[in-house]
N, C-alpha and C positions, 0 to 999 in steps of 0.2 A: 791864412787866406787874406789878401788884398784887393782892392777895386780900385779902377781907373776911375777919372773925372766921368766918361760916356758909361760907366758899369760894367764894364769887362769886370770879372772876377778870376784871379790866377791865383797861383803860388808857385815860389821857387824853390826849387833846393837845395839849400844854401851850400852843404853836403860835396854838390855836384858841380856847383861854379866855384867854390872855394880853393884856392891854391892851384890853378889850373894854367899851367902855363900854354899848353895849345887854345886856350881859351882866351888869351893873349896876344898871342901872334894871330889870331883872326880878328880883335878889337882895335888893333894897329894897323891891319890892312883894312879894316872897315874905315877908321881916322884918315885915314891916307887914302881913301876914292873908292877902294874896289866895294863896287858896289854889289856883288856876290857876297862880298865877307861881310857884310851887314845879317844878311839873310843867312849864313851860317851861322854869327853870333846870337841872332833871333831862336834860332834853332838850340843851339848849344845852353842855351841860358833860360827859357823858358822849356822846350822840351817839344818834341814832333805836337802830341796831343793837343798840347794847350798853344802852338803856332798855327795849328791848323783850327785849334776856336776864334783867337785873336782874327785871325781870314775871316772868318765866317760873322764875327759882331759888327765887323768893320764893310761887310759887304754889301751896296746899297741894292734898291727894288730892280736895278736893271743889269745882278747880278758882280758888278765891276768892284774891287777891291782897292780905295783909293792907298796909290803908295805914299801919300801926303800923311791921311791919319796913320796909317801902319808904323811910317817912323814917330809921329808925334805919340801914339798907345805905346811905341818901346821905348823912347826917351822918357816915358813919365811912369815905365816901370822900371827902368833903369834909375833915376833921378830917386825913386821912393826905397830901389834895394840898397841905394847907398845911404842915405838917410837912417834907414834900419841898422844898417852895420855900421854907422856911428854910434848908435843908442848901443 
């Protein structure tokens, strides 16, 4: 189990992203603009359950889900799974 800087709590697994080449070809299309393959790598790599929590911590009192933090909570869970898989 891991936490963001704001307290999201997830886990990965490892398992599941590990050796994944369509996992790939969507992290290349997210690099390269398509902003759909973001949200599928979101998807793909944290898991339906815990993208639809990630929504839900990130969601302010007037309901709206900024896509600002949403990429900054995935790039600092991204950021910390590679960290891991150096150690």
């Amino acid at each position: 189990m891991a936490k963001t800087k704001s307290g999201f709590e997830y886990e990965i697994d490892k398992k599941q992203i590990s050796d994944d080449w369509e996992l790939v070809e969507i992290l290349v299309a997210a690099d390269g603009g398509d902003t759909a393959a973001v949200i599928r790598a979101m998807k793909a790599i944290l898991g339906e359950e815990t993208y639809q929590a990630l929504k839900e911590h990130i969601r302010d009192e007037h309901g709206k889900v900024s896509a600002v933090k949403m990429q900054a909570e995935f790039l600092e869970i991204l950021n910390a799974a590679g960290e891991a898989a150096k150690n």
